[in-house]
Residue frames as a rotation matrix with the C-alpha (Angstrom) as fourth column:
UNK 1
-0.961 0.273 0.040 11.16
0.072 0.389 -0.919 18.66
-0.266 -0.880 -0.393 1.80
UNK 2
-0.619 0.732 0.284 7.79
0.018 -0.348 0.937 18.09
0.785 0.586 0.202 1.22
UNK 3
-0.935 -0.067 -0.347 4.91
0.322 0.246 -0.914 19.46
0.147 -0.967 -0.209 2.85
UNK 4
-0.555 0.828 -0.080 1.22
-0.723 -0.432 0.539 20.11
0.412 0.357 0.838 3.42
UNK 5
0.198 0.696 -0.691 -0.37
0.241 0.648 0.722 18.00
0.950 -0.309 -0.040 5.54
UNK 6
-0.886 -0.260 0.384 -1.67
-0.323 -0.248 -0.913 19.17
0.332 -0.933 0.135 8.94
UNK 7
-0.133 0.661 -0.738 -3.24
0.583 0.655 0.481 17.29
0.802 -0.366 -0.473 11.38
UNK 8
-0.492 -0.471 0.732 -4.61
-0.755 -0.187 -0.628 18.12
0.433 -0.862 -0.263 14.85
UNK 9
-0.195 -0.605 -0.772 -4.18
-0.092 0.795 -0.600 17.05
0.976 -0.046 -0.211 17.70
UNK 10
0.347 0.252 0.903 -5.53
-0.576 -0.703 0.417 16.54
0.740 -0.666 -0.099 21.24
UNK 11
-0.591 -0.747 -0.304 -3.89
-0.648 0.664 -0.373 15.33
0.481 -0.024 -0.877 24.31
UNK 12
-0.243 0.575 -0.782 -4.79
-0.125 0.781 0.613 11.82
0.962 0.246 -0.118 25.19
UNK 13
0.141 0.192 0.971 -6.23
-0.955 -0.234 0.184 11.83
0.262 -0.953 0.151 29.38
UNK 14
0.411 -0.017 0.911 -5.67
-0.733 0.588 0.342 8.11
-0.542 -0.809 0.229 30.05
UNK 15
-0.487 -0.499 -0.717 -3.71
-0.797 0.590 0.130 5.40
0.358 0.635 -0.685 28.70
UNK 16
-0.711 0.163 0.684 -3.95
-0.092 0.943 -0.321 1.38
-0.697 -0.291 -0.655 28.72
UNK 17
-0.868 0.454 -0.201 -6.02
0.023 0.441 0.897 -0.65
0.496 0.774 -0.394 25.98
UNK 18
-0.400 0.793 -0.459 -9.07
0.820 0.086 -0.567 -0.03
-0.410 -0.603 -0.685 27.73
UNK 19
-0.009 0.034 -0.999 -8.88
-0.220 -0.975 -0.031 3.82
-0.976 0.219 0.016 27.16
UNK 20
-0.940 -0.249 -0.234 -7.41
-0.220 -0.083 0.972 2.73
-0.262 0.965 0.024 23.37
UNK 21
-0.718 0.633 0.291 -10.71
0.672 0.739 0.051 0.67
-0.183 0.232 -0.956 22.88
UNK 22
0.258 0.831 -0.494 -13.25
0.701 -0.512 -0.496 3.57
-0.665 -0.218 -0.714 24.09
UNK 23
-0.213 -0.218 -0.952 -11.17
-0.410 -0.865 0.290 6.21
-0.887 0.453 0.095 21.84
UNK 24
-0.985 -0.171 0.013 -11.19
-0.036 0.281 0.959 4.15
-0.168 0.944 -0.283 18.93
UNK 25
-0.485 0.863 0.142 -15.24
0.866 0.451 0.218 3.67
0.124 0.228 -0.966 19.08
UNK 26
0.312 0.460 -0.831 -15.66
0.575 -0.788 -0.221 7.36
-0.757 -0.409 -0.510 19.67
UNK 27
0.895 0.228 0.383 -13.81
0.430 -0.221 -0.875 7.90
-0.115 0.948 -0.296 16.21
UNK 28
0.657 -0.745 -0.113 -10.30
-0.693 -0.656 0.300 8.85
-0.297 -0.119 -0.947 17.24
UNK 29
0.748 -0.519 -0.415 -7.39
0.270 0.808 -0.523 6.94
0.607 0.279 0.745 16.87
UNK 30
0.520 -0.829 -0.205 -3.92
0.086 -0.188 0.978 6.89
-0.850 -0.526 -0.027 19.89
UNK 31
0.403 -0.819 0.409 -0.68
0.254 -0.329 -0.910 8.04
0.879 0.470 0.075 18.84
UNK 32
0.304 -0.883 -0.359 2.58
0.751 -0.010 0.661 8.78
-0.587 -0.470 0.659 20.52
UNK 33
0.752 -0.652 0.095 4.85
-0.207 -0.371 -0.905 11.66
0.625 0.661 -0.414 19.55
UNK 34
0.823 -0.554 -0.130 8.38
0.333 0.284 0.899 11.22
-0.461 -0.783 0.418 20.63
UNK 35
-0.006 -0.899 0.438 12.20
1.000 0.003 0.019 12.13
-0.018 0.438 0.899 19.68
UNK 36
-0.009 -0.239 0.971 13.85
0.321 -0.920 -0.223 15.70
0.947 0.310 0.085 19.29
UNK 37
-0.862 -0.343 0.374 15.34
-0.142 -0.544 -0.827 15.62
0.487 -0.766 0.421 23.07
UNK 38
-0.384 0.821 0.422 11.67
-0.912 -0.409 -0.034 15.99
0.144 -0.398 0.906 24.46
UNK 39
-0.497 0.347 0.795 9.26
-0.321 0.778 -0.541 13.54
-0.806 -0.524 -0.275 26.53
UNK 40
-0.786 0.610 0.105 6.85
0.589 0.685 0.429 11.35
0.190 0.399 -0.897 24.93
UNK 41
-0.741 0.668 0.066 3.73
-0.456 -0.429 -0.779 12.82
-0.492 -0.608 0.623 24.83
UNK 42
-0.692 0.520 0.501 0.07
0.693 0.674 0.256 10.95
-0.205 0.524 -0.827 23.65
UNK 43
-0.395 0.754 -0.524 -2.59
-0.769 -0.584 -0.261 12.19
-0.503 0.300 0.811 21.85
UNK 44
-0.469 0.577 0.669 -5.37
0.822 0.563 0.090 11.25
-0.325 0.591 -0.738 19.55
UNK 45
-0.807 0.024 -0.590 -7.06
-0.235 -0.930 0.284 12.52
-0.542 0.368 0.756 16.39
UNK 46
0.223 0.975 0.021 -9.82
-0.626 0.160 -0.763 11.93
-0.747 0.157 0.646 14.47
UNK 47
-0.380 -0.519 0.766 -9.79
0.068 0.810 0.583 9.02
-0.923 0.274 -0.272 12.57
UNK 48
0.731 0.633 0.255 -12.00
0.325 0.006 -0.946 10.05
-0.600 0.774 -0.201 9.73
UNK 49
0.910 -0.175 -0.376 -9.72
-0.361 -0.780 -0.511 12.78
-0.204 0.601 -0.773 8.50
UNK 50
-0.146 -0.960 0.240 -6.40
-0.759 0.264 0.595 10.79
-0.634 -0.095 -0.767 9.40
UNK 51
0.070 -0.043 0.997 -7.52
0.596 0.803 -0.007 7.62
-0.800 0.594 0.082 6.94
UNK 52
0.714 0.299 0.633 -8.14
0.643 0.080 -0.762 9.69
-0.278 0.951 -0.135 4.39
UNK 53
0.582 -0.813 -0.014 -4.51
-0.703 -0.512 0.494 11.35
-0.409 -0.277 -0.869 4.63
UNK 54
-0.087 -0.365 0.927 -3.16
-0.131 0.927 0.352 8.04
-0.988 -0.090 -0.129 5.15
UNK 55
0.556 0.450 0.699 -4.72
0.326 0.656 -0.681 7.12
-0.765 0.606 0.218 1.74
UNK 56
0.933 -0.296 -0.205 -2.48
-0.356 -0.680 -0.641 9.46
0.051 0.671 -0.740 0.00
UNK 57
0.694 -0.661 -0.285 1.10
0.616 0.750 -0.241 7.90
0.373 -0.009 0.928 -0.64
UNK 58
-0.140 -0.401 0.905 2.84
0.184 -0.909 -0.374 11.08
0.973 0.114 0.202 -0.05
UNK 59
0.759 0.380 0.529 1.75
-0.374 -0.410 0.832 11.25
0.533 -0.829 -0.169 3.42
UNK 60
0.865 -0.469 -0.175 3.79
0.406 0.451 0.795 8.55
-0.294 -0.759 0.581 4.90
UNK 61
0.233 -0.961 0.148 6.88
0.972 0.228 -0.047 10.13
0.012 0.155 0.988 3.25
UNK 62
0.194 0.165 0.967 6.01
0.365 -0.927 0.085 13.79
0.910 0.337 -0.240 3.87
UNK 63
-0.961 -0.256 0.106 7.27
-0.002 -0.378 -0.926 16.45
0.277 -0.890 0.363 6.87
UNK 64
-0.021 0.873 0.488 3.66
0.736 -0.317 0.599 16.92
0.677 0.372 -0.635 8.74
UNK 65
-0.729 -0.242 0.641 2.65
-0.377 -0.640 -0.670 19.33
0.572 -0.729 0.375 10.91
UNK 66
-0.039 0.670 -0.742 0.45
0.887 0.366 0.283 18.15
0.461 -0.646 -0.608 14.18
UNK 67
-0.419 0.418 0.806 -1.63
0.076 -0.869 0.490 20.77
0.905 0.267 0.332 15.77
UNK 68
-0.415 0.147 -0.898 -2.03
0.820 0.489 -0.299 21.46
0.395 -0.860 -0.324 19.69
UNK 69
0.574 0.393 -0.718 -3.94
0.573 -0.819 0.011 24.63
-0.584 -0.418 -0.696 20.27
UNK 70
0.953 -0.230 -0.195 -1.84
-0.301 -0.698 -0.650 27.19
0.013 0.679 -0.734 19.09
UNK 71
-0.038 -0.986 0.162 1.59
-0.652 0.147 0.744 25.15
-0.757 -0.078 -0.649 19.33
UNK 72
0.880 0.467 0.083 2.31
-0.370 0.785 -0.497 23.33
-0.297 0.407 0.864 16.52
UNK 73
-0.098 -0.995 0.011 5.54
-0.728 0.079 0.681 21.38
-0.679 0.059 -0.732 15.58
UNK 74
0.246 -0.022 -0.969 6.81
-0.916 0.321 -0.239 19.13
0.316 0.947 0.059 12.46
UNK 75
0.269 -0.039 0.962 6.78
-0.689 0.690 0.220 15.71
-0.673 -0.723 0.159 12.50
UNK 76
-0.225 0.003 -0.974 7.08
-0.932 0.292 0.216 12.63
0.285 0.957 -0.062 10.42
UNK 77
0.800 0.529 -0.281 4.94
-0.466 0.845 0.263 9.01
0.377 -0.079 0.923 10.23
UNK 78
-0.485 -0.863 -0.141 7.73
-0.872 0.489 0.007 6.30
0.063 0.127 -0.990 11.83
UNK 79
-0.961 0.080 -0.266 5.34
0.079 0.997 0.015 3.49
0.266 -0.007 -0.964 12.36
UNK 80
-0.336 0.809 0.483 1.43
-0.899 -0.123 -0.420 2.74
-0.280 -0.575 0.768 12.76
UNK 81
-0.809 0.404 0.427 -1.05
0.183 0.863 -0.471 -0.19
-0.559 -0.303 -0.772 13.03
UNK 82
-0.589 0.636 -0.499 -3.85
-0.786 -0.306 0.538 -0.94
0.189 0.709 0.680 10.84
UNK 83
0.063 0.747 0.662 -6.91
-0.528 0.587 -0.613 -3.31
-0.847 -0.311 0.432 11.79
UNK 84
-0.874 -0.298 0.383 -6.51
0.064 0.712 0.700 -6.77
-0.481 0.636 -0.603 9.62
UNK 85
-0.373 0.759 0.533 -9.68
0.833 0.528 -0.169 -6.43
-0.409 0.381 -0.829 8.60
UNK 86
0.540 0.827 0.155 -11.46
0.839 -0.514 -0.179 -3.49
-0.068 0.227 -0.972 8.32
UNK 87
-0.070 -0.452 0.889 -10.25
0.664 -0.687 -0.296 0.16
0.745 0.569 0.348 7.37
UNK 88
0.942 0.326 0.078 -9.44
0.056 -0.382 0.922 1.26
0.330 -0.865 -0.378 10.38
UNK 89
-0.080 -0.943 0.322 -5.91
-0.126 -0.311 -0.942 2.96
0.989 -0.116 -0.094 11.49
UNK 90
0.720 0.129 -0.682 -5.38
0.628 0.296 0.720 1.32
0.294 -0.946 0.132 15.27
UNK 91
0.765 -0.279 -0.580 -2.12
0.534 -0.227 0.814 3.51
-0.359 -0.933 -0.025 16.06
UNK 92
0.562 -0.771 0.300 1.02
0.639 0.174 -0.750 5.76
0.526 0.612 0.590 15.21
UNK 93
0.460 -0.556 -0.692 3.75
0.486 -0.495 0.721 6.98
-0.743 -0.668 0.043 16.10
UNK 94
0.899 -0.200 0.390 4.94
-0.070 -0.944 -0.323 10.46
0.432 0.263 -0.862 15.20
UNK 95
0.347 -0.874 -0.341 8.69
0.934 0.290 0.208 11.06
-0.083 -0.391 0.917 15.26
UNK 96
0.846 0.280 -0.454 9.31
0.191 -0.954 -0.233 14.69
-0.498 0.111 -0.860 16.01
UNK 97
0.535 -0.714 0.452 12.27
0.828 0.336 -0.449 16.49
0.168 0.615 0.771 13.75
UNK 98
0.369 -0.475 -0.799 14.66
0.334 -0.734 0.591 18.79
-0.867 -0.485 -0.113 13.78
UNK 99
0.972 0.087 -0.219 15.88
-0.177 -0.348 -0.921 20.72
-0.156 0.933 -0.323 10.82
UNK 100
0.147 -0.984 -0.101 19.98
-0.962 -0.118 -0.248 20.34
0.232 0.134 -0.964 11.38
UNK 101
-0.240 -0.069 0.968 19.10
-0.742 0.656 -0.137 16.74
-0.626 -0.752 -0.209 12.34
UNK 102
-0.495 0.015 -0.869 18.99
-0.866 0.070 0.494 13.70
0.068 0.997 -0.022 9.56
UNK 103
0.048 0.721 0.691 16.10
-0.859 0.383 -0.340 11.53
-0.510 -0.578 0.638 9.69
UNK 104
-0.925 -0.370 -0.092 15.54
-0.361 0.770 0.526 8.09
-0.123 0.520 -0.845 8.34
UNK 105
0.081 0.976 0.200 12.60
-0.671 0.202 -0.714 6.93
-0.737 -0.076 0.671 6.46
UNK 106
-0.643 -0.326 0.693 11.27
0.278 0.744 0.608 4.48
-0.714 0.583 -0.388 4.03
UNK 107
-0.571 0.087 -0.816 10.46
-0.623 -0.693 0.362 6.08
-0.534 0.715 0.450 0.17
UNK 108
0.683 0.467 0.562 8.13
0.113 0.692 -0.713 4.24
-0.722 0.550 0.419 -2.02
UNK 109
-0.398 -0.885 -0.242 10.12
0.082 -0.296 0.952 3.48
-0.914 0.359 0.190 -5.24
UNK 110
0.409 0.676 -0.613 8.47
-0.492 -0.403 -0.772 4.82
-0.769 0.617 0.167 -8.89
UNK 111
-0.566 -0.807 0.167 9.58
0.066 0.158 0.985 2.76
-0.822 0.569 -0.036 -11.52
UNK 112
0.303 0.607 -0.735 8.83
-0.247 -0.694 -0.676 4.32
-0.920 0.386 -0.061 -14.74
UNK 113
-0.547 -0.354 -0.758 9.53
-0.825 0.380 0.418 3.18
0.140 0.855 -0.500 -18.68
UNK 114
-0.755 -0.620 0.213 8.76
-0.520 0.764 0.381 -0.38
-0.400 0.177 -0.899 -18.21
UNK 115
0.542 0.807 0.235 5.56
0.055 0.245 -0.968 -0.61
-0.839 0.538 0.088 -20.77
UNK 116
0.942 -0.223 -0.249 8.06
-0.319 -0.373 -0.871 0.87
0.102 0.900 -0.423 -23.22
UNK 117
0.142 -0.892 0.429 11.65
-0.523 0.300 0.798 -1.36
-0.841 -0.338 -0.424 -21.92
UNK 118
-0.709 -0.649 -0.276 13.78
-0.704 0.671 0.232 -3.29
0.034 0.359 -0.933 -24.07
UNK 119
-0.965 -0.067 -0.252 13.03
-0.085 0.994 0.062 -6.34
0.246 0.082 -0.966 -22.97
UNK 120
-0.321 0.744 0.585 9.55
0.181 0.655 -0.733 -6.11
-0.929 -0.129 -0.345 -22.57
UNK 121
0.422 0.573 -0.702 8.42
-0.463 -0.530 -0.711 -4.05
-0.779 0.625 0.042 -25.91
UNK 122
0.346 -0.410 -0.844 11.04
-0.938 -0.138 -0.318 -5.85
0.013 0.902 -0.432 -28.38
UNK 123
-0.198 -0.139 -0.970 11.58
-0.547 0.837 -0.008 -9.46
0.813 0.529 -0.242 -26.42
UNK 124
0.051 0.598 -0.800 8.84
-0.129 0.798 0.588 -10.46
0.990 0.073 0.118 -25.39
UNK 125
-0.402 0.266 -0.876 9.33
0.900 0.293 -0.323 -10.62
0.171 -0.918 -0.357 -21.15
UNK 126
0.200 0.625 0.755 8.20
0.394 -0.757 0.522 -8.78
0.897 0.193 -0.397 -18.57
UNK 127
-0.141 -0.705 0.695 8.98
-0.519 -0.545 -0.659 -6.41
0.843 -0.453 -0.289 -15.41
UNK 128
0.447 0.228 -0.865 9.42
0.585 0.657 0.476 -8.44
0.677 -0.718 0.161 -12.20
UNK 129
0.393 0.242 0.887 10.01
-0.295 -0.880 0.371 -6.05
0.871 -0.408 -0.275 -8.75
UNK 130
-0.064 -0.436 -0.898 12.09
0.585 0.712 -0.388 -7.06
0.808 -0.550 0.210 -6.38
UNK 131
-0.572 0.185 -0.799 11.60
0.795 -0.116 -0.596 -3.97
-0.203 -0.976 -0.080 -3.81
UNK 132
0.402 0.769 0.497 9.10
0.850 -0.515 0.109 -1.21
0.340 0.379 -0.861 -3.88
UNK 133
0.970 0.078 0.230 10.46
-0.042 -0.878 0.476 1.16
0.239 -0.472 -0.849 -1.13
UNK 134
0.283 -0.955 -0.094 13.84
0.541 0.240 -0.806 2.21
0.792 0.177 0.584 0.10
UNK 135
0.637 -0.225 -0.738 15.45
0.699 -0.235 0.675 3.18
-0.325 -0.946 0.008 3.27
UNK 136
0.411 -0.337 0.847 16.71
0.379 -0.781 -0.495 7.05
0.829 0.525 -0.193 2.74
UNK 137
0.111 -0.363 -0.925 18.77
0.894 -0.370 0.253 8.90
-0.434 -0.855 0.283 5.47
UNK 138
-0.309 -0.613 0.727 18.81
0.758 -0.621 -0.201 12.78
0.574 0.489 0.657 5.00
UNK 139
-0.956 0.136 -0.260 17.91
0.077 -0.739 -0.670 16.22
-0.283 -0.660 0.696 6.20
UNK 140
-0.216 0.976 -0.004 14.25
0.526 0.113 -0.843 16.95
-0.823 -0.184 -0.538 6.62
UNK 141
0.201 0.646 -0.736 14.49
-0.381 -0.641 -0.666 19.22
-0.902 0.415 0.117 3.63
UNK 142
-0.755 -0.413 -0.510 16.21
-0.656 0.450 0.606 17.06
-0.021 0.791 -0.611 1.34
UNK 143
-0.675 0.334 0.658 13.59
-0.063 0.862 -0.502 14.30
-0.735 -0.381 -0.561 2.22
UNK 144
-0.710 0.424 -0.562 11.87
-0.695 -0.551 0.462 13.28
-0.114 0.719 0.686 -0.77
UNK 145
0.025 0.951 0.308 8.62
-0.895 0.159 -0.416 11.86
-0.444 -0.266 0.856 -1.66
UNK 146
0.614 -0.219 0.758 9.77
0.120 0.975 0.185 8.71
-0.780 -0.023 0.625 -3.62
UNK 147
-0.086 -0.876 -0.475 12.51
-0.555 -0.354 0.753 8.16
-0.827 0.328 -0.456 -6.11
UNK 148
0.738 0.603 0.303 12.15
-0.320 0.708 -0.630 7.17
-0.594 0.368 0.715 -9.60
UNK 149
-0.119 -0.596 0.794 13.76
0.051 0.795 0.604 4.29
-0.992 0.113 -0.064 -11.51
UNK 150
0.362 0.190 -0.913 13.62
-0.932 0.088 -0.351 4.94
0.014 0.978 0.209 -15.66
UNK 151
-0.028 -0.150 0.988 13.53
-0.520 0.847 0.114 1.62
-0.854 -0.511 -0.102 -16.84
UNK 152
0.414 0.767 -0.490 13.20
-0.534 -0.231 -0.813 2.02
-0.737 0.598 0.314 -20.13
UNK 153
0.199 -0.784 -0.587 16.34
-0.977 -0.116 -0.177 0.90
0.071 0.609 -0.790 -21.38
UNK 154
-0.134 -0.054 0.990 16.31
-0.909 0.405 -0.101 -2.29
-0.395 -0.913 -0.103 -19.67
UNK 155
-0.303 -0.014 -0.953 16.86
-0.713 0.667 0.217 -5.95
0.632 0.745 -0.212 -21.77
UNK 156
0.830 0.512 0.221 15.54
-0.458 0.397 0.795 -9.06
0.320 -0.761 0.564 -20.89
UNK 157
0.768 0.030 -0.640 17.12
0.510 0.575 0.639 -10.60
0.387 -0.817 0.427 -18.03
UNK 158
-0.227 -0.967 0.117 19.08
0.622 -0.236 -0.746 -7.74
0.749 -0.096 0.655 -17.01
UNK 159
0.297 0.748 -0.594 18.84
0.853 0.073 0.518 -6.61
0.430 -0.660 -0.616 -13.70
UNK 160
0.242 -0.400 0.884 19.00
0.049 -0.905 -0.423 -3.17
0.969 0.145 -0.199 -11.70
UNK 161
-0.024 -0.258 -0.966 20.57
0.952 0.289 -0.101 -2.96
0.305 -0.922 0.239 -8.09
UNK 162
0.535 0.151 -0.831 20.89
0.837 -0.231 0.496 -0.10
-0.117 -0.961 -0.250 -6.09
UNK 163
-0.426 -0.897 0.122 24.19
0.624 -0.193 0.757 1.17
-0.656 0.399 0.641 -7.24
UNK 164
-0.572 -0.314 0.758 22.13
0.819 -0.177 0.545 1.99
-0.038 0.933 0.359 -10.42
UNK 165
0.236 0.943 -0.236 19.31
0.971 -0.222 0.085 4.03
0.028 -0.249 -0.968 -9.34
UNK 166
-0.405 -0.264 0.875 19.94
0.095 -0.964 -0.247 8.31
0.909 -0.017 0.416 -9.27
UNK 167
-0.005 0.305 -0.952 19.50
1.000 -0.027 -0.014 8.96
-0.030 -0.952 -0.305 -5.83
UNK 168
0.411 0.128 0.902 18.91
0.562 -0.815 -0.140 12.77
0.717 0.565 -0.407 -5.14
UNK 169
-0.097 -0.994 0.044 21.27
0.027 -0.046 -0.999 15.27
0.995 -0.096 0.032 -4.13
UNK 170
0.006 0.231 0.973 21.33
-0.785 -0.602 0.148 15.21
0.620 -0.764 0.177 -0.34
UNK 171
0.395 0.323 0.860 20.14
-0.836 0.514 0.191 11.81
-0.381 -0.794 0.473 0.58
UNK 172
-0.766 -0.642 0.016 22.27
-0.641 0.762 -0.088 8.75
0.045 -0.077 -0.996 1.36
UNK 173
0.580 0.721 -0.379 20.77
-0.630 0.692 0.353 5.17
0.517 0.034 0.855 1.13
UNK 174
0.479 -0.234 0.846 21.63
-0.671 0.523 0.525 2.99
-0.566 -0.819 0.094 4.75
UNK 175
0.835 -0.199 0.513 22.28
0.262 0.964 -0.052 -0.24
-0.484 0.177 0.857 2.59
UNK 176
0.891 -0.431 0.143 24.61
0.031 -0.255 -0.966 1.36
0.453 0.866 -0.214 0.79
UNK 177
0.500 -0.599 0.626 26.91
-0.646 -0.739 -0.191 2.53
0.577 -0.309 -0.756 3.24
UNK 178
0.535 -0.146 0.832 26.71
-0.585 0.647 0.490 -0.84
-0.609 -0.749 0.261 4.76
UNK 179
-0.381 -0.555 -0.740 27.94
-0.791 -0.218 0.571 -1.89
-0.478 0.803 -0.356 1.76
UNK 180
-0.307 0.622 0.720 24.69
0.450 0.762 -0.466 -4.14
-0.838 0.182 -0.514 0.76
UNK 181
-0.581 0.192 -0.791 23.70
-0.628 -0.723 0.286 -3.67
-0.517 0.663 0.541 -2.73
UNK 182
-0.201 0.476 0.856 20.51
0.383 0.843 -0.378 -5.92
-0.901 0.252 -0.352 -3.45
UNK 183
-0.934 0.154 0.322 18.83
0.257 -0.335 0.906 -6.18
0.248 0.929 0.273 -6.86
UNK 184
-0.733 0.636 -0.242 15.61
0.460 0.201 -0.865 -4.19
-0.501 -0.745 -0.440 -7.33
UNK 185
0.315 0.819 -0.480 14.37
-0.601 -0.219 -0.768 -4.81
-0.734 0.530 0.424 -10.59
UNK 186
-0.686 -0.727 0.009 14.83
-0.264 0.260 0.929 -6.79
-0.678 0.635 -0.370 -13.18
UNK 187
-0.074 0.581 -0.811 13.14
-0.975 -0.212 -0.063 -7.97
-0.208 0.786 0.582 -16.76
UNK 188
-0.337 -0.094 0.937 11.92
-0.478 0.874 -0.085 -11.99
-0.811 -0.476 -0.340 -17.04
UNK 189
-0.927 0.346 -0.145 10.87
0.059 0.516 0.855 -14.32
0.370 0.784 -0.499 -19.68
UNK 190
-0.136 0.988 0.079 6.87
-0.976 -0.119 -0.184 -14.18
-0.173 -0.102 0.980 -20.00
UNK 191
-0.558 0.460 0.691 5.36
-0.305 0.660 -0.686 -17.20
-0.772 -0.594 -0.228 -18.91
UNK 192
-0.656 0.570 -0.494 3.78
-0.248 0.455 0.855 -19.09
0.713 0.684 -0.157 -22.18
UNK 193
-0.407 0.871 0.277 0.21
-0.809 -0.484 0.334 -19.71
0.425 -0.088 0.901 -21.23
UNK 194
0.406 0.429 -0.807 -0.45
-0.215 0.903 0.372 -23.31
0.888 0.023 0.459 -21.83
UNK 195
-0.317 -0.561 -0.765 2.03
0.354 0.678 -0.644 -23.80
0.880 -0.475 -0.017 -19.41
UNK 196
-0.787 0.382 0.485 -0.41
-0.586 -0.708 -0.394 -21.67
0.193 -0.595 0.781 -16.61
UNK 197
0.137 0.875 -0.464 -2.91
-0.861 0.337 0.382 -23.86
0.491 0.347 0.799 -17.67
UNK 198
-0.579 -0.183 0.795 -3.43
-0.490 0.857 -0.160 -27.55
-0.652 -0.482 -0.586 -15.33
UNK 199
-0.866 -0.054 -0.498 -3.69
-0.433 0.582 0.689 -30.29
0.252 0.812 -0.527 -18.02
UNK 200
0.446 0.855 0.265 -7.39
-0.876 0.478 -0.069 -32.45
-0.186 -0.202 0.962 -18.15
UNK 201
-0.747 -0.472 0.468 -6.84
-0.305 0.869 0.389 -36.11
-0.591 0.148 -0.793 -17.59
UNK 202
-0.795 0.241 -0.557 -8.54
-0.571 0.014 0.821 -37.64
0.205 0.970 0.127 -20.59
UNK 203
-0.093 0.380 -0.920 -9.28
-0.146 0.909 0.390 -40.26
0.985 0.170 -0.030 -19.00
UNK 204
0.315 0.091 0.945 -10.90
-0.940 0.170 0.297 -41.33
-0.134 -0.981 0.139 -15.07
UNK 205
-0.659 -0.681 -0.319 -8.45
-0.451 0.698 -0.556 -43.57
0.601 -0.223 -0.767 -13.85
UNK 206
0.809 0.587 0.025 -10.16
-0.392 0.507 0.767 -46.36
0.437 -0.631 0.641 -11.68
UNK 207
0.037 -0.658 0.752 -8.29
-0.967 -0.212 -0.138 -47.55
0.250 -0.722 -0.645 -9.02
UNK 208
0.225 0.169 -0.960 -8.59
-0.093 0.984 0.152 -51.54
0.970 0.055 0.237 -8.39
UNK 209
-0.103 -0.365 0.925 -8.86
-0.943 -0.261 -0.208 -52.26
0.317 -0.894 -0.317 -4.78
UNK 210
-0.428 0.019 -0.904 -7.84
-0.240 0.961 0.134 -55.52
0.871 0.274 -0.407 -4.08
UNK 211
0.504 0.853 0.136 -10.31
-0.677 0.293 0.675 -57.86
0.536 -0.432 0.725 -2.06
UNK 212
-0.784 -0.620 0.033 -8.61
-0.450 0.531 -0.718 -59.70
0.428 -0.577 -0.695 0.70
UNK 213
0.549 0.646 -0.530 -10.51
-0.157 0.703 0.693 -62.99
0.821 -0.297 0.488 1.83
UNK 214
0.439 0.244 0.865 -11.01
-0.879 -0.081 0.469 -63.69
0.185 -0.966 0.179 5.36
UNK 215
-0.693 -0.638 -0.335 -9.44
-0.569 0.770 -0.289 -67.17
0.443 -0.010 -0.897 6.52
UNK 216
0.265 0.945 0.191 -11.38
-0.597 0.005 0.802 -69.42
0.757 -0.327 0.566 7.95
UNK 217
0.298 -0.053 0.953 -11.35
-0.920 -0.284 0.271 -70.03
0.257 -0.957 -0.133 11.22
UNK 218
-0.513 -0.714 -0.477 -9.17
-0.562 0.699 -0.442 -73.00
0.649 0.041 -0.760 12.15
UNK 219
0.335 0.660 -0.673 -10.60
-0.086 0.732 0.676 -75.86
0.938 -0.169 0.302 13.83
UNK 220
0.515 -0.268 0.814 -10.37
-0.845 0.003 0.535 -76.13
-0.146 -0.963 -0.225 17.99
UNK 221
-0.478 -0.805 -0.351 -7.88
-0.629 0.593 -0.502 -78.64
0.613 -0.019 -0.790 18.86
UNK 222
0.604 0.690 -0.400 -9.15
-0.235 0.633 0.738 -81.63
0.762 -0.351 0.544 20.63
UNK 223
-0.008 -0.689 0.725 -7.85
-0.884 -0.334 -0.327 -81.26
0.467 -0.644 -0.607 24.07
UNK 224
0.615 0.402 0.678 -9.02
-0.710 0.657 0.254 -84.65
-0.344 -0.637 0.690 25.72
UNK 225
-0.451 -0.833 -0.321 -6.55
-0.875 0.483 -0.022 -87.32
0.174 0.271 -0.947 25.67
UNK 226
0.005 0.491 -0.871 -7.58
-0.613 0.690 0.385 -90.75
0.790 0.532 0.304 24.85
């Protein structure tokens, strides 16, 4: 289980996107904790220190601890909101845990060798990523911080899946059990250059636009009758 990261925490006095608005311009950021039997309860923390948590990859896959006065209880990231623009953390929710209780999260995956693979060091392709992270299901202490992938061995076009990956002891992977086993790596032919490249037309084509003459206006009919 990893761990080291504590946050506090104070609770939040008023809800509704109004309230969110004023907290966020005072430097906090909402949050929800919930799960482990127990109500919902809101708070908000300081948004300086929480981005620069956040920035660490290890956070989102780490037990923390959240700080209320002198109560404090373990928790883990399940979901937050980030402003499209600007560096600015709009919400999260905290999912409280339980040690005898198995949690579900998503792991970043580490894949490691593939400067020195088969198929890129000896022919010539190169590593193409089909998923970064993975859905893990275990106990909070088994929960690890991401799982790596040796790739070293790896030819070109041969691909890893799930199945192949060492998973550590404790934790089960969801897709698995469902019995889904995507690929999630694999080694490609490298792209020749020229063929990156968009060809110059030697030559400016001219276009001929053809000139349609007008008719000329038909003579009136002579309506008078002799």
């Amino acid at each position: 289980m990893s761990t080291g990261f504590a946050l506090e925490v104070d609770d939040r006095p008023d809800l509704g996107t109004g309230s969110s608005r004023r907290l966020r311009r005072q430097g906090k950021v909402p949050a929800i904790i919930y799960g482990g039997g127990r109500e919902p309860r809101a708070v908000v923390l300081d948004h300086a220190r929480l981005l620069r948590e956040m920035e660490r990859e290890a956070f989102h896959t780490s037990i923390l601890t959240l700080t209320r006065g002198d109560v404090s209880q373990p928790v883990v990231v399940k979901d937050f909101q980030r402003h499209p623009s600007r560096r600015q953390v709009l919400h999260l929710d905290f999912l409280r845990i339980r040690e005898d209780e198995k949690i579900s999260l998503n792991v970043p995956l580490h894949f490691i060798g593939g400067d020195v693979a088969v198929g890129v060091r000896e022919q010539g392709g190169e590593v193409s990523v089909q998923r970064t992270e993975v859905e893990v299901s275990c106990l909070p202490k088994d929960l690890p911080e991401n799982i790596e992938v040796d790739i070293s061995e790896l030819e070109l076009n041969q691909r890893l899946h799930l199945t192949d990956i060492e998973i550590p002891e404790g934790v089960e992977l969801p897709a698995l059990v469902q019995g889904l086993d995507p690929s999630i790596v694999t080694i490609i032919p490298r792209r020749r250059e020229e063929e990156d490249e968009v060809p110059e037309l030697e030559e400016d084509l001219e276009l001929e636009i053809p000139v349609v003459e007008e008719e000329a206006e038909a003579p009136a009919e002579d309506e008078s009758s002799d």
